[in-house]
DOLUM-242151 format. One record per residue: residue in three letters; chain; x, y, z of N, C-alpha, C, O in turn. Coordinates in Angstrom, 2 decimals, decimal comma, m for minus. Layout:
REM DOLUM-242151
REC    r  c     n_xx     n_yy     n_zz    ca_xx    ca_yy    ca_zz     c_xx     c_yy     c_zz     o_xx     o_yy     o_zz
REC  ALA  A        X        Y        Z        X        Y        Z        X        Y        Z        X        Y        Z
...
END
This chain:
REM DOLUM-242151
REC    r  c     n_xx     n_yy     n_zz    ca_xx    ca_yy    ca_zz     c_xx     c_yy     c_zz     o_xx     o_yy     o_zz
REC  UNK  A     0,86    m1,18     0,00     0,00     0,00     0,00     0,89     1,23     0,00     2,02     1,10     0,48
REC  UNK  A     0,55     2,31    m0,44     1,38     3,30    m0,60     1,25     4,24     1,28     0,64     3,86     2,27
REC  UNK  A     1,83     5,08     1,14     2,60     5,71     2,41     1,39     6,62     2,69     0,60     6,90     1,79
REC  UNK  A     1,23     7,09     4,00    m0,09     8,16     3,81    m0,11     9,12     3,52    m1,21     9,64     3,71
REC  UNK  A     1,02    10,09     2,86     1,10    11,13     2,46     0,86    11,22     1,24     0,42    12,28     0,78
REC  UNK  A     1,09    10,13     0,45     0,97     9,90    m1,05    m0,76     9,46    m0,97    m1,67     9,93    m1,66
REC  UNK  A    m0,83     8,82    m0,32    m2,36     7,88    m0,14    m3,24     9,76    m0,07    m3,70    10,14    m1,14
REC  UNK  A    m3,35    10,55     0,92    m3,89    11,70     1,45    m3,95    12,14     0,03    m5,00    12,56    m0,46
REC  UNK  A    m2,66    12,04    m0,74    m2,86    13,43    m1,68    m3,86    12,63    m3,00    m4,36    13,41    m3,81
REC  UNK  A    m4,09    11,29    m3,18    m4,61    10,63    m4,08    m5,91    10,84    m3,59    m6,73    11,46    m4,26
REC  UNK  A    m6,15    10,43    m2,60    m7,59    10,98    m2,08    m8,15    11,77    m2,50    m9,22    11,53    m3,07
REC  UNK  A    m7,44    13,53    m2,34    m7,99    15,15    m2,39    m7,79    14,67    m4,00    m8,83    14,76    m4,66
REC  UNK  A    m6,79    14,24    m4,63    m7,07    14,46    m6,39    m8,14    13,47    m6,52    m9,09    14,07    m7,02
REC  UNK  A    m8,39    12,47    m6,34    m9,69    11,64    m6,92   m10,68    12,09    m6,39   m11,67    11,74    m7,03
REC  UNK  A   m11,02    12,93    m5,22   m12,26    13,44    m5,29   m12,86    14,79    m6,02   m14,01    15,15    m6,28
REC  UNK  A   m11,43    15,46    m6,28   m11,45    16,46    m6,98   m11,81    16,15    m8,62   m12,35    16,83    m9,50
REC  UNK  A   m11,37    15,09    m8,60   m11,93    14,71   m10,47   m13,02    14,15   m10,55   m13,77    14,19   m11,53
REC  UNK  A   m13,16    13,74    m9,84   m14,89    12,69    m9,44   m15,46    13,77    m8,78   m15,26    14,17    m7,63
REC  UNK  A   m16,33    14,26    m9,81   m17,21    15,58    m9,38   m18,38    14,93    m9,42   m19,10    15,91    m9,61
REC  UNK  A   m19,16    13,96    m9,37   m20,29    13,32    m9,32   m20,63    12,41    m7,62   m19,90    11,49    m7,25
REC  UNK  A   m21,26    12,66    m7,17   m21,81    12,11    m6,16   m22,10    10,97    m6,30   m22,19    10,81    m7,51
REC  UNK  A   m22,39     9,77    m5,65   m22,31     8,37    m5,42   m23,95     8,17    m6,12   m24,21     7,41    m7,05
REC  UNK  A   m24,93     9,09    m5,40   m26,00     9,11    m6,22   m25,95     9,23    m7,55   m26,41     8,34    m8,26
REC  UNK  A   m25,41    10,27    m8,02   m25,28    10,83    m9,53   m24,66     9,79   m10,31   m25,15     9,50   m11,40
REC  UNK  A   m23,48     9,10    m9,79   m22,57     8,11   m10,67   m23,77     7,01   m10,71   m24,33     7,06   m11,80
REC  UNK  A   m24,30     6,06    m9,87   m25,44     5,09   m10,15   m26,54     5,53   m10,72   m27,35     4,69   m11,11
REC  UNK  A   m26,74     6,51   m10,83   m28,41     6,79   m11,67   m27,41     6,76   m12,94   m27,69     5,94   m13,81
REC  UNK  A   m26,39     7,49   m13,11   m26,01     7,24   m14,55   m25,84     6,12   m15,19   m26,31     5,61   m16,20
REC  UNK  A   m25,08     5,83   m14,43   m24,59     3,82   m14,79   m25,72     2,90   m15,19   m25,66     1,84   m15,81
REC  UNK  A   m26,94     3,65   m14,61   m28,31     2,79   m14,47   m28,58     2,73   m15,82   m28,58     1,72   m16,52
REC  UNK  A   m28,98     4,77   m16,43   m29,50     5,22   m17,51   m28,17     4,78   m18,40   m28,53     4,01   m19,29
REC  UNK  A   m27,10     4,97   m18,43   m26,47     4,55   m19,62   m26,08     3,41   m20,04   m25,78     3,25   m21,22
REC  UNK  A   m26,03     2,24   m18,97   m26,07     0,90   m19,48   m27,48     0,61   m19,81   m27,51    m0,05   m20,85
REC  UNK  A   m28,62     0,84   m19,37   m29,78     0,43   m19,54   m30,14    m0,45   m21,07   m29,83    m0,03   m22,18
REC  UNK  A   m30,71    m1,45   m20,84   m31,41    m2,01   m22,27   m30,69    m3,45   m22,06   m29,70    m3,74   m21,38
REC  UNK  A   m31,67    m4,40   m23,02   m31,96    m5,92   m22,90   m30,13    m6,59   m23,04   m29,57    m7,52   m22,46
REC  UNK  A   m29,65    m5,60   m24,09   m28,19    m6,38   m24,74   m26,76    m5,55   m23,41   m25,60    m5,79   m23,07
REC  UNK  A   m27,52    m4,85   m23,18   m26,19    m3,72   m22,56   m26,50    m4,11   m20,95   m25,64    m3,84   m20,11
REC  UNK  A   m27,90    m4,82   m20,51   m27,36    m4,39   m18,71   m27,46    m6,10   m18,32   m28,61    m6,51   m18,17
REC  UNK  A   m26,34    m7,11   m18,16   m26,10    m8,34   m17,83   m26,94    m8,43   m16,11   m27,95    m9,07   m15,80
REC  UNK  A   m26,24    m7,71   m15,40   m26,13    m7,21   m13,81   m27,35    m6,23   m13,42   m26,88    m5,33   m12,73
REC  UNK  A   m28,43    m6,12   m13,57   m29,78    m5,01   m13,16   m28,83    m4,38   m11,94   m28,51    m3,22   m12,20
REC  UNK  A   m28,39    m4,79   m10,89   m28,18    m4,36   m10,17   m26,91    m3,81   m10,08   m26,66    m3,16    m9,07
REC  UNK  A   m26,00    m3,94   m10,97   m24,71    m3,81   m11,04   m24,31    m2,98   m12,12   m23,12    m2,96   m12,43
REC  UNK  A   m25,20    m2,25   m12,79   m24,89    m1,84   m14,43   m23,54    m0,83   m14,44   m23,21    m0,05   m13,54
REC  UNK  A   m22,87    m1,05   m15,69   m22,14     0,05   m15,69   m20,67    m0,85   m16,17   m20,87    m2,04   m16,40
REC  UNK  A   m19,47    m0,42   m16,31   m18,65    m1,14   m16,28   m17,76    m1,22   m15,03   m17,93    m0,49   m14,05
REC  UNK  A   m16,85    m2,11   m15,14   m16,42    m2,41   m13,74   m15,81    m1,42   m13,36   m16,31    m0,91   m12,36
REC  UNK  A   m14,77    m0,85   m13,83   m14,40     0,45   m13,14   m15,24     1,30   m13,32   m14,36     2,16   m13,23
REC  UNK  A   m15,84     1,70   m13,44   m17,22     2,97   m13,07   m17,75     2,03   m11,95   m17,26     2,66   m11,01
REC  UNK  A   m18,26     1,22   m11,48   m18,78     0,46   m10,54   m17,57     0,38    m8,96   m17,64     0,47    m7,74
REC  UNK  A   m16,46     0,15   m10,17   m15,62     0,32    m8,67   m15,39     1,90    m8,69   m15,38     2,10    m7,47
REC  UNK  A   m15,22     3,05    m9,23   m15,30     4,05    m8,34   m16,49     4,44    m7,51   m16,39     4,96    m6,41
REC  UNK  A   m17,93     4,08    m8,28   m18,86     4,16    m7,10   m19,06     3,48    m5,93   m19,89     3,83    m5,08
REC  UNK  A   m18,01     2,10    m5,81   m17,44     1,48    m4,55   m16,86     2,35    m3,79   m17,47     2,67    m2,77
REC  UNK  A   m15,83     2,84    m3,98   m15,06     4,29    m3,64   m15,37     5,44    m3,27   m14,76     6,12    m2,44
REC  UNK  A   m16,42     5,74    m3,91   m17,21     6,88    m3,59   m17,91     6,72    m1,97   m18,08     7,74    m1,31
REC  UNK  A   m18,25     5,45    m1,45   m18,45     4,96    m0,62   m18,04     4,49     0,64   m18,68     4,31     1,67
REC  UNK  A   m16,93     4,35     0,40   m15,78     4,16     1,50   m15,10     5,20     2,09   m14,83     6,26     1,53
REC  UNK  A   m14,82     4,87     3,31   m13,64     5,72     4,19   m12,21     5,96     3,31   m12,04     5,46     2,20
REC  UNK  A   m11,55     6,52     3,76    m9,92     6,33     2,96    m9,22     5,26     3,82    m8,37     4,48     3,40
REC  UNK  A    m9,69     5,33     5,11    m9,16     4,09     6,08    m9,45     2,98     5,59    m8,62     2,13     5,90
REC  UNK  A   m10,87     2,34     4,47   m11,24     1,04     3,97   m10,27     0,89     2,96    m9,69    m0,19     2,83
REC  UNK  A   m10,03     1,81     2,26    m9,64     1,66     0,57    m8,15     0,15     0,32    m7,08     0,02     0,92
REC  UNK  A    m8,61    m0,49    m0,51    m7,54    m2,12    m0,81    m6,44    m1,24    m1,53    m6,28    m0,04    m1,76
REC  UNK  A    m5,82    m2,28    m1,74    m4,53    m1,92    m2,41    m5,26    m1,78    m4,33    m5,11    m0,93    m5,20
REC  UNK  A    m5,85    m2,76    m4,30    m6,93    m2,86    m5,73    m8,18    m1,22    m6,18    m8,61    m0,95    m7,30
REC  UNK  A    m8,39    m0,59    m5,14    m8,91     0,93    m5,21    m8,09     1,65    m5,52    m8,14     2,32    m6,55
REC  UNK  A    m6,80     1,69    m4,42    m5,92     2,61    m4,89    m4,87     2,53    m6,25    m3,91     3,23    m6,57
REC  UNK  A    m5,47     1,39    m6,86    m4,80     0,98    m8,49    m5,75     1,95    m9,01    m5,30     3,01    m9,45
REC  UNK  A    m7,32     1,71    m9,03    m8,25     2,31    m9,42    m8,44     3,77    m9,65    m9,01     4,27   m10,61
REC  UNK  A    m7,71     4,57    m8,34    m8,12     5,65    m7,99    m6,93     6,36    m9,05    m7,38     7,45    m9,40
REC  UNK  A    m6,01     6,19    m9,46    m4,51     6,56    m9,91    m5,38     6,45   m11,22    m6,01     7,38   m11,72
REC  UNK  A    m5,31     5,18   m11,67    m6,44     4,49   m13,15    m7,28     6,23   m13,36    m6,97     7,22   m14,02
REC  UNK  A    m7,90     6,05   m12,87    m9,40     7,52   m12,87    m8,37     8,47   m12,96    m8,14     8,85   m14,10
REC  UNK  A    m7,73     8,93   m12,12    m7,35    10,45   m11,77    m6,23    10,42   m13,30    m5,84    11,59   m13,34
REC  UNK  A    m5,82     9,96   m14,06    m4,93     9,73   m14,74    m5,71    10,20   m16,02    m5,53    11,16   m16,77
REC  UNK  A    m6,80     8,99   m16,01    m7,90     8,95   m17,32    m8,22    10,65   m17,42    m7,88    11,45   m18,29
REC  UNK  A    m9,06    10,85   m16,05    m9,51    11,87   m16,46    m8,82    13,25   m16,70    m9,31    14,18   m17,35
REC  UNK  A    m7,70    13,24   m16,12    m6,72    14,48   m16,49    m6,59    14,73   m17,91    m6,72    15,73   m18,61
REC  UNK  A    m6,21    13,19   m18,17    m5,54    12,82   m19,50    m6,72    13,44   m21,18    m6,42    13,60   m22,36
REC  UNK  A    m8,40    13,64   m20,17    m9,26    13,66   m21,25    m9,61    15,22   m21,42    m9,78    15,93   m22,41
REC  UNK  A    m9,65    15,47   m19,96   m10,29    16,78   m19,63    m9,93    17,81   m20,74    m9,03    17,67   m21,57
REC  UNK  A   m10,85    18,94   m20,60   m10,13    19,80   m21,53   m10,80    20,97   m21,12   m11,74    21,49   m21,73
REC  UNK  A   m10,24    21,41   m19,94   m11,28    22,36   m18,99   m11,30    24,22   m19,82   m11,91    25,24   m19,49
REC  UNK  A   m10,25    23,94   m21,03   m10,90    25,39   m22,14   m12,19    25,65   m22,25   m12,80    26,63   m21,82
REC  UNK  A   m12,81    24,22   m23,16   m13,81    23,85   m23,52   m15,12    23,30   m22,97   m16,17    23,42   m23,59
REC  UNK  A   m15,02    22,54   m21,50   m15,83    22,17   m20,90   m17,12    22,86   m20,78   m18,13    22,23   m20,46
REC  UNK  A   m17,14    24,15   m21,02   m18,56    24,67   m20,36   m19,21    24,55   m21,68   m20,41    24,28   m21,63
REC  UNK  A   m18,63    24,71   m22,98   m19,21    24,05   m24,06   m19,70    22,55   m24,59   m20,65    22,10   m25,23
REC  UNK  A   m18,39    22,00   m23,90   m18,77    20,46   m23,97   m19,20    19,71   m25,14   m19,88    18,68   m25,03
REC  UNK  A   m18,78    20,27   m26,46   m19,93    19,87   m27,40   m19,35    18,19   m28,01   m19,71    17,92   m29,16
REC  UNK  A   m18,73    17,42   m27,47   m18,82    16,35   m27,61   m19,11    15,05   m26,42   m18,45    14,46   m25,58
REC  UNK  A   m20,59    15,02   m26,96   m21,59    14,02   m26,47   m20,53    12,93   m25,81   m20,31    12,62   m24,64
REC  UNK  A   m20,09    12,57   m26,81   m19,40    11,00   m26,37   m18,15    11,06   m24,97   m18,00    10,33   m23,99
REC  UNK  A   m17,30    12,46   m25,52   m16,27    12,45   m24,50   m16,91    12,55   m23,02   m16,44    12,13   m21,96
REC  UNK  A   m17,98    13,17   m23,23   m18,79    13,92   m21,73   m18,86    12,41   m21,42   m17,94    11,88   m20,80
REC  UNK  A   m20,29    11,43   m21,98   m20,55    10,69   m21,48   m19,34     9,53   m20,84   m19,49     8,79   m19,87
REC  UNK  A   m17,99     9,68   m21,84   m17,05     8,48   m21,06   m16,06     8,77   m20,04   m15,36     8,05   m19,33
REC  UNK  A   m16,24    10,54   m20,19   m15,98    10,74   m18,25   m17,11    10,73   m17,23   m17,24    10,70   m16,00
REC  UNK  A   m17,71    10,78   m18,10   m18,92    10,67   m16,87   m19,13     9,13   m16,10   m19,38     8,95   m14,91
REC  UNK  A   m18,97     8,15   m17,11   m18,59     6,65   m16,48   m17,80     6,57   m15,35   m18,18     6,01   m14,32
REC  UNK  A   m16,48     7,23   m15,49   m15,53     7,25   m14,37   m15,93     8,36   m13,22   m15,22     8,63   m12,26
REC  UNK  A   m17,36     9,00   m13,55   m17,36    10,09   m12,12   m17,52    11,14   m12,16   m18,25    11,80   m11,42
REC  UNK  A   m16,52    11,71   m13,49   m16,65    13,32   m13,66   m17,23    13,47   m14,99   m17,08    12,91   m16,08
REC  UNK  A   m18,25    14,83   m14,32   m19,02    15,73   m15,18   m18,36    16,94   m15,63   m18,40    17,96   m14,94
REC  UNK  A   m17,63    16,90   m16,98   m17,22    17,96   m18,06   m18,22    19,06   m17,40   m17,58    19,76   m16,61
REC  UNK  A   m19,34    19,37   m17,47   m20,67    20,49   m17,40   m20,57    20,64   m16,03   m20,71    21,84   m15,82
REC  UNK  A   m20,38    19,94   m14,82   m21,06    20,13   m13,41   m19,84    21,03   m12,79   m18,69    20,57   m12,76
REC  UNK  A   m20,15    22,38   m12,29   m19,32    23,72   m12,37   m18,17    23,05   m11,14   m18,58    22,20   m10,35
REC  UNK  A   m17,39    23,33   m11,11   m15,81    23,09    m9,92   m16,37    23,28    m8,93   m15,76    23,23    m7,86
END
């Protein structure tokens, strides 16, 4: 497991990129996997990492496995890597919004 100073600062950045609430991330996961071919899991929809950050979203930082904090690096990485906070309040591509929004963060939902 990493050291707690490194662990602390992964924390403040993954919650800072995961601008979606635990509510917000499962109603999405719900509505965007939804349908006969796309949701295997009713109860589970979404893909696994979008599912495991809304695991995350959930937990203490005292719970988090060594397997979250792969996760949490995974996300904070993705989403840096996509963001494009020039453009965000425009947002005009549908697709990019929706495949950060899988991992948590909303391009549109203000800082």
């Amino acid at each position: 497991m990493t050291d707690t100073l490194e662990l602390d600062a992964l924390w403040e950045e993954f919650h800072r990129v995961v601008n979606m609430t635990s509510q917000e991330l499962a109603a999405w996961l719900k509505t965007r996997y939804a349908g006969e071919e796309t949701e295997p899991l009713p109860e589970h929809p979404g893909s696994p990492t979008g599912q495991h950050v809304l695991a995350i979203l959930q937990k203490r930082r005292t719970d988090l496995t060594d397997d979250d904090v792969r996760i949490m690096y995974k996300v904070v990485d993705t989403v840096t890597a996509r963001r494009d906070p020039e453009n965000e309040p425009e947002a005009d591509s549908t697709h990019r919004r929706h495949q950060l929004m899988t991992l948590g963060h909303d391009p549109l939902k203000p800082s």
